[in-house]
C-alpha positions in Angstrom: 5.5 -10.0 52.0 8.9 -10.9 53.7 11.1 -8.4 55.2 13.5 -9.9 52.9 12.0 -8.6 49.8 11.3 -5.2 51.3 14.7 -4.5 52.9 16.4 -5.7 49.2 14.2 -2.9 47.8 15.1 -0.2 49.9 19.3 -1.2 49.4 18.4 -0.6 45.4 16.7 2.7 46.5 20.1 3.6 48.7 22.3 2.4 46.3 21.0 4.2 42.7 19.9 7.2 44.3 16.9 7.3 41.9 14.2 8.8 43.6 12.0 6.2 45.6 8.6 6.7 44.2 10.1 6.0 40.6 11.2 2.9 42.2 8.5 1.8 43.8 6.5 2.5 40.6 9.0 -0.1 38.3 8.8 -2.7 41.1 4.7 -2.7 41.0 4.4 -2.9 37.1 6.9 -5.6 37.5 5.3 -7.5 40.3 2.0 -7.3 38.2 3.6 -8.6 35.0 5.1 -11.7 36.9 1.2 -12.2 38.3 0.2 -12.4 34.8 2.9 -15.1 33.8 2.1 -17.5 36.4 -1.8 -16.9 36.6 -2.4 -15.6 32.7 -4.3 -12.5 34.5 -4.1 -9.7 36.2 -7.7 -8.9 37.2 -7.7 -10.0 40.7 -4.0 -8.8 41.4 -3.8 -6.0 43.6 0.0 -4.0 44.6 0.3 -1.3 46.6 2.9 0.9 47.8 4.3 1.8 51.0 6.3 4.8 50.6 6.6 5.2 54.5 8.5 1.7 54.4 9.4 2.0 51.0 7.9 -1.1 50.3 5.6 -2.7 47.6 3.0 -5.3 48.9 1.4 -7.4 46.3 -1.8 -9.3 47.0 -4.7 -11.6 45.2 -8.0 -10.4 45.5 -10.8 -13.8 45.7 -14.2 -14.5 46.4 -15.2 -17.0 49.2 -17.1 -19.5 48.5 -18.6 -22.8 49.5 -17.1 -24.8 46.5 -13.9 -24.0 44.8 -13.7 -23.8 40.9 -11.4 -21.6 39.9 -8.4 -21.3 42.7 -7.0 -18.4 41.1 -10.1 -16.3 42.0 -12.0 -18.5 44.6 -11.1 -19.9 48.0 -13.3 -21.9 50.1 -14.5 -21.2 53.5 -12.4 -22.5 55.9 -8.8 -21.3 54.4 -10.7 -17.8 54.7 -11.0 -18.2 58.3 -7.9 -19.0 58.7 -7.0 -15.5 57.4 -9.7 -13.7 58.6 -12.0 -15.4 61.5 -15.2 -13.1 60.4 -15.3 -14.2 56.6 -18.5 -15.5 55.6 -19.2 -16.5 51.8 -19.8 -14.0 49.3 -17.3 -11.6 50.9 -14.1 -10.7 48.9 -10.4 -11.2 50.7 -7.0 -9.7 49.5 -4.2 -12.3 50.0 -1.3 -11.2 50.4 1.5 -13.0 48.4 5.5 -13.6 49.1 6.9 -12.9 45.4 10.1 -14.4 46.2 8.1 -18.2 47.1 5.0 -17.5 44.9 6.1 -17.2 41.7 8.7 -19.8 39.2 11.8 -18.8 38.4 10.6 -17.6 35.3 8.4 -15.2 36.1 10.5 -14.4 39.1 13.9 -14.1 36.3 11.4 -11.5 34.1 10.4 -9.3 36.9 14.3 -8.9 37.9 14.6 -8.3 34.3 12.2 -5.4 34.1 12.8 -3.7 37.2 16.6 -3.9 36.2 16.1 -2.9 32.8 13.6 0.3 33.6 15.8 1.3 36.9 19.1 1.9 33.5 16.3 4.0 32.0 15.2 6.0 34.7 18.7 6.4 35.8 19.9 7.4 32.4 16.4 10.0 32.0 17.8 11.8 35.3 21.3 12.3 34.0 20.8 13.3 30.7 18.5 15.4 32.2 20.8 16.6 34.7 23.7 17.4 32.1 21.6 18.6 29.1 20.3 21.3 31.2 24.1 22.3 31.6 24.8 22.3 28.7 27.4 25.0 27.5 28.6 25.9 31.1 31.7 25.2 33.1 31.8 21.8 34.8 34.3 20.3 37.3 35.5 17.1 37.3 38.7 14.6 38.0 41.1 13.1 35.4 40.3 9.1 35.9 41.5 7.3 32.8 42.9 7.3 29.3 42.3 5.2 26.3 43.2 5.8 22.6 43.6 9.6 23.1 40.2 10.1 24.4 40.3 11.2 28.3 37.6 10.0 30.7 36.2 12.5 33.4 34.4 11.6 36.9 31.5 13.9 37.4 30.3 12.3 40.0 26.7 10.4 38.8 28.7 10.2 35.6 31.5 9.9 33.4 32.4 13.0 30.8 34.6 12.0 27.9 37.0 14.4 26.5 38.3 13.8 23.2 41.4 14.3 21.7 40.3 17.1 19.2 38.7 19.0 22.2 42.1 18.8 24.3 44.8 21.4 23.9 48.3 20.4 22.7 49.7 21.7 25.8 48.0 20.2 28.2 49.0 16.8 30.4 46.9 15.4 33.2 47.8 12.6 36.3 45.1 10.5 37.7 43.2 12.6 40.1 43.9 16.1 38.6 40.7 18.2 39.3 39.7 19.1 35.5 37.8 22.2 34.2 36.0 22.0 30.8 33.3 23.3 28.9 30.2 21.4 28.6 29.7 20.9 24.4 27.0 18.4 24.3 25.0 15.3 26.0 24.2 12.9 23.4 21.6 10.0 23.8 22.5 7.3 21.7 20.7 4.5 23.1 23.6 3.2 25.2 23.2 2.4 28.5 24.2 5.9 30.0 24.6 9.4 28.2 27.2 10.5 26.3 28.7 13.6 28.2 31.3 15.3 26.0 33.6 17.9 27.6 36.2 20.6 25.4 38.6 22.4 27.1 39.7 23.5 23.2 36.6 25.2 21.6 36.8 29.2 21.9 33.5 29.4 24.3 35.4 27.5 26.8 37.9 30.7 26.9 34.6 32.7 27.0 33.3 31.2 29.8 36.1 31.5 32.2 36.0 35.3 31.4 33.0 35.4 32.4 33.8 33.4 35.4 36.7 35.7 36.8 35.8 39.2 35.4 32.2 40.2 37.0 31.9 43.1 34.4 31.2 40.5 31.7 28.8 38.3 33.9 27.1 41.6 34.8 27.0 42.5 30.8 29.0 45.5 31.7 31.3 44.8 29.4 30.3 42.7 26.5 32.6 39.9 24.4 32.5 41.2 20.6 34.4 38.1 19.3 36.2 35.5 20.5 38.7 33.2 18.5 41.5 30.7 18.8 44.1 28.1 18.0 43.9 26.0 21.5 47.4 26.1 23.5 49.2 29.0 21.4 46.5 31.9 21.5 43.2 33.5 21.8 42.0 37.2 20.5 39.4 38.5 22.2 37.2 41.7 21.5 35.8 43.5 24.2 33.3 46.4 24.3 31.2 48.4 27.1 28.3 50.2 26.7 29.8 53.0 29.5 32.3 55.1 28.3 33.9 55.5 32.1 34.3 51.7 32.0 37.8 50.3 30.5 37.1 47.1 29.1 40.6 46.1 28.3 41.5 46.8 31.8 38.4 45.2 33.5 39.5 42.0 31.9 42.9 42.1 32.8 42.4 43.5 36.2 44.8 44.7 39.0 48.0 43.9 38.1 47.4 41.2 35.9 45.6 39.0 38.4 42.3 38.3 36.6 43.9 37.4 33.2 47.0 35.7 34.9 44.2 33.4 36.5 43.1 33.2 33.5 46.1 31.7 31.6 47.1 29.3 34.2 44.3 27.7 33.6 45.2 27.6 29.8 48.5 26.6 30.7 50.5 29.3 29.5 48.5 30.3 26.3 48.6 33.5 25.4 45.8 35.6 25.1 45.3 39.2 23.3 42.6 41.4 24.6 41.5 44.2 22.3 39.1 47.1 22.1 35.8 46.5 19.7 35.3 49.0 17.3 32.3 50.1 14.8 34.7 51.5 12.2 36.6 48.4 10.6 39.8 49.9 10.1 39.8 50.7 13.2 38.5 47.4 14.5 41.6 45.8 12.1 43.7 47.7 13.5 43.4 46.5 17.1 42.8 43.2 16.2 46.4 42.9 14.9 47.3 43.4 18.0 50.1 43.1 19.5 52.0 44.5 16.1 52.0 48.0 15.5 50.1 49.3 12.6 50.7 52.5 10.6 47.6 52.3 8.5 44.5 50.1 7.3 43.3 51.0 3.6 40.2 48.6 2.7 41.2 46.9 -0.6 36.7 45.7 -1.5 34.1 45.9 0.5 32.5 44.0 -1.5 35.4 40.7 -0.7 36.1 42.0 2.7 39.8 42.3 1.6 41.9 45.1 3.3 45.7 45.5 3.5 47.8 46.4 6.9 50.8 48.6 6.5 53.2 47.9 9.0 56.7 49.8 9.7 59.7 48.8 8.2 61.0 46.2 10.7 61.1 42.7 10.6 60.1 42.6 14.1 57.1 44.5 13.0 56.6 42.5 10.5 57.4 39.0 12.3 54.7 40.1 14.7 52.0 41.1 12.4 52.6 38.1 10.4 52.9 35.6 14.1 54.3 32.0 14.1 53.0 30.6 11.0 50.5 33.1 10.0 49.0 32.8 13.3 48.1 36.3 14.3 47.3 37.6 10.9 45.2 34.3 11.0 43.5 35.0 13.5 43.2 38.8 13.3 41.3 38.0 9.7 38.9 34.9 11.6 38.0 37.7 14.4 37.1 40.4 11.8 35.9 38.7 9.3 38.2 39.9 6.3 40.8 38.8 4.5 43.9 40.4 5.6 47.3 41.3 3.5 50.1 42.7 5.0 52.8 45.1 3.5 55.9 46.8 5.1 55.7 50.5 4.7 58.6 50.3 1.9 56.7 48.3 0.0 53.5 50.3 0.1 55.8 53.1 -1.1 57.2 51.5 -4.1 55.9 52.0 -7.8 53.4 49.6 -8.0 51.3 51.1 -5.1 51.6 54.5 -5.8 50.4 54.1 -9.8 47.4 51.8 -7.8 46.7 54.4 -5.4 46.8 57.2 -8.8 44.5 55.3 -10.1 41.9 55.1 -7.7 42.3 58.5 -7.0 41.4 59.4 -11.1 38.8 56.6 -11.2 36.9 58.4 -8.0 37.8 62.2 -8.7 38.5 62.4 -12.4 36.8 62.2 -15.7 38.1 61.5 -19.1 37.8 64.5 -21.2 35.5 62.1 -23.6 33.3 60.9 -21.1 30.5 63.9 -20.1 28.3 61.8 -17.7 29.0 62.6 -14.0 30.0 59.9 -11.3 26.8 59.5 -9.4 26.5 60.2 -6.1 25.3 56.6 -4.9 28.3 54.6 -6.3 30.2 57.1 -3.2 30.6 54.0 -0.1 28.3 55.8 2.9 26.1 57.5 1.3 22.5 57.5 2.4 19.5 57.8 -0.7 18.9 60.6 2.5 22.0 62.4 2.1 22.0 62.1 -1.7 18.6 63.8 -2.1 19.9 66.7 -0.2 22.6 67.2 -2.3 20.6 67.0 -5.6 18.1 69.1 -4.3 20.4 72.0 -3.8 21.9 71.8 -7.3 25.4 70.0 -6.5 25.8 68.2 -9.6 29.2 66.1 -9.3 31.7 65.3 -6.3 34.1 67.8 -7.3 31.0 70.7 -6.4 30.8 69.2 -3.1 34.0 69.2 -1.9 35.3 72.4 -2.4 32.1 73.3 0.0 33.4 74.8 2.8 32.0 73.0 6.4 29.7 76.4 6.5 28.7 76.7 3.4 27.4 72.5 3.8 25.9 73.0 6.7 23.9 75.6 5.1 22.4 73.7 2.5 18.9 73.9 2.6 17.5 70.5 4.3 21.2 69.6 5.6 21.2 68.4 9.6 24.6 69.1 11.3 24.5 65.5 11.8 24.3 64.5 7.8 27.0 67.3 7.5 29.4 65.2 9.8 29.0 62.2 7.6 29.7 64.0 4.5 32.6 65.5 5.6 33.9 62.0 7.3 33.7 60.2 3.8 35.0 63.1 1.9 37.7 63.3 4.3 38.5 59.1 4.4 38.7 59.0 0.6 40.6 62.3 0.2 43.1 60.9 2.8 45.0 58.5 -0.2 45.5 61.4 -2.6 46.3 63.7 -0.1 49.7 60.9 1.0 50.8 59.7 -1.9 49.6 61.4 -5.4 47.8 65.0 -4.7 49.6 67.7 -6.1 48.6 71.3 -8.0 49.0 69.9 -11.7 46.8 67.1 -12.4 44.3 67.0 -15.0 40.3 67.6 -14.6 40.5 66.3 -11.0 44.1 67.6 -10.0 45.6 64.2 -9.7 49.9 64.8 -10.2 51.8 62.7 -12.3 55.1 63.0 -9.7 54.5 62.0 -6.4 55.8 64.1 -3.6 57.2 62.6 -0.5 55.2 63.6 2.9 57.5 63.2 6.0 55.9 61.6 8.6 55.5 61.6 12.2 54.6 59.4 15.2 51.9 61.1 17.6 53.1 60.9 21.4 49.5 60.3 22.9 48.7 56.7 20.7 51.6 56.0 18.7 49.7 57.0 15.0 51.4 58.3 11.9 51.1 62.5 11.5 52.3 64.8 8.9 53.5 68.3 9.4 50.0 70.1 8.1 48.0 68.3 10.6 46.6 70.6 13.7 44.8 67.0 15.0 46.1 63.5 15.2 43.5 61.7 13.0 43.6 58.8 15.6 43.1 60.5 19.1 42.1 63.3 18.3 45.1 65.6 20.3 46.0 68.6 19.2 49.5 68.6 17.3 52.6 71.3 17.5 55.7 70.7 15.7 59.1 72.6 16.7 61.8 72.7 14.0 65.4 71.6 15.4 
């Protein structure tokens, strides 16, 4: 075979990159199919490969004989000899053939055709290989072209496409501006090369570059709760660690800002609240509502996942908790998963709240003077068919019985852990806490529930900012120990 043909195969090897034995595989199948157009048979064809020259050599296998009847498998004598001078008949020679002068133009136009043709589909295999593997990591690339909205990516051994409902409003890029993204998905759709689609919108693109410039979260030292966001205005993230001497908040933001400055540079500008996870959802609310200050979370149904946020009486407070078109509160309800209302503390005060908040209290504590069956125990939120049969089993009949129990006098039940004792006295204490604000007083009827509400005056603890009354010896939040001086 010419050098021609070999030195053209080996520019197709340097040029696609494809590995050369895949090459060299394609150009032999297709060598053999052209062998089969021109002669009808393959039988005697014979190709083998040179991966040392990166060649493939193609040759006819025939039979020498004395007369010739079939010139596709015989050859006579003398034409032997001229090949090899110590042929006698009977012996079998390989001939080898020049594909570019043996065969038509037909069958010279198919093999081009097929080694073109399977050289898209191995190239394609290797990069939707390449990039599905990837899949949902960072990638790099350069901004190369736009057409109808939709930005095209160099990656190198392909093109990534971003489209315009994975770009962020904020966001403008030149021709040759190096371009992060996150990779959402390689689709094959039968086209001639994969379709690489890259978002630098979705909330897991925000995730990943945490995890690119805070090492706690790639180590799992600190682990992302939740994660949402409306791409170019803001992004709530909850944060959690495992270690108590490790400061989430503070390992994602870093010294002096530096890790989540990074961060939102790379956002252009957007801004980005980081927040402690919680267990308790009030709690969790709470923080999530960040950056407005909250004076209390009451949990409207469980059932709905509805709770109302009681914010001070400020219109900055409010315009905060609320955010530019209902974005915070929007967001604070898509991280939690609840539905969110939000009231000013004036408003929580007036009328209608404080007959709603009477009425819970009687529905939970009270019984109509016709009505002799007791609340059971299980329709109580948090408690276990564990702690109920404790209580039943020491003759506590009704809710009233169990909490005028003094903390020794529960722990002493027979069967009670101090552990189950904790928990009782946590849900006593969190459905006590509306009565004991707004309606409790000294003259109610069967559960004590007052008809005139008394005003508490309340306080702001100095440690985190909470709301404490005078009769409190602990801030409810942190836990600090209070001390009031008169002026």
């Amino acid at each position: 075979m010419e050098s021609s043909f070999g030195d053209a195969l080996r520019q197709v090897i340097h040029d696609t990159g494809i590995p050369q034995e895949l090459i060299l595989e394609t150009v032999e199948k297709a060598l053999l199919a052209a062998y089969k157009k021109k002669y009808h048979t393959d039988i005697n064809a014979v190709a083998r490969i040179d991966e040392s020259a990166g060649n493939v050599h193609l040759y006819s296998k025939k039979e020498i004989v004395a007369e010739v009847e079939n010139d596709v498998f015989d050859i006579d004598l003398d034409t032997a000899h001229g090949l090899n001078p110590e042929a006698e008949i009977g012996d079998e020679i390989l001939i080898e053939l020049d594909p570019i002068k043996e065969f038509g133009r037909i069958a010279t136009q198919m093999a081009r055709q097929i080694i073109t043709q399977k050289l898209r589909d191995i190239e394609k295999n290797i990069i939707y290989n390449e990039f599905i593997a990837r899949k949902g990591e960072l990638i790099n690339g350069y901004y190369q072209r736009e057409r109808n909205g939709t930005i095209y990516v160099n990656l190198g051994k392909a093109e990534g496409i971003l489209p315009r409902n994975h770009q962020s409003p904020r966001e403008n890029f030149r021709t040759g501006d190096r371009l992060k993204g996150y990779l959402y998905d390689v689709l094959d759709e039968g086209v001639r090369v994969p379709k690489i689609i890259i978002s630098r919108a979705v909330p897991e693109f925000v995730k990943k570059l945490f995890e690119l410039e805070v090492p706690e979260i790639y180590d799992n030292i600190v682990q992302i709760k939740g994660i949402v966001r409306e791409p170019g205005f803001r992004t709530k993230i909850a944060v959690f660690s495992p270690k108590d001497e490790i400061d989430p908040v503070g390992a994602c933001v870093g010294m002096k800002g530096i890790r989540i400055q990074t961060i939102i540079r790379e956002l252009d500008g957007e801004k980005i609240d980081i927040l402690k996870y919680r267990d308790d959802i009030r709690e969790y609310i709470k923080n999530a509502m960040s950056p407005a200050k909250i004076l209390r979370v009451l949990l409207l149904s469980e059932e709905k996942k509805e709770a109302m946020v009681v914010v001070p009486d400020s219109d900055t407070q409010l315009s905060l908790a609320i955010g530019k078109k209902g974005l915070n509160v929007r967001l604070a309800s898509r991280l939690t998963g609840w539905n969110i209302e939000i009231k000013t503390d004036a408003d929580f005060d007036s009328e209608e709240y404080v007959e709603e908040s009477v009425k819970k209290a009687q529905d939970l504590f009270s019984l109509p003077e016709e009505q002799e069956e007791l609340v059971e125990f299980s329709e109580i939120p948090g408690f276990t068919p564990e702690i109920i049969k404790v209580i039943v089993d020491n003759g506590i009949k009704s809710i009233q019985d169990l909490i005028e129990l003094s903390e020794d006098a529960l722990k002493g039940l027979e069967g009670m852990s101090d552990e189950m004792a904790a928990d009782i006295l946590k849900i006593i204490s969190e459905n006590v806490e509306v009565i004991d604000e707004d309606v409790y007083g000294a003259e109610g009827e069967s559960a004590g529930v007052s008809k005139e509400v008394e005003e508490v005056e309340e306080f702001e603890c100095g440690d985190c900012g909470g709301t404490v009354t005078v009769d409190m010896k602990v801030c409810p939040h942190c836990k600090v120990e209070l001390a009031f001086e008169e002026e």
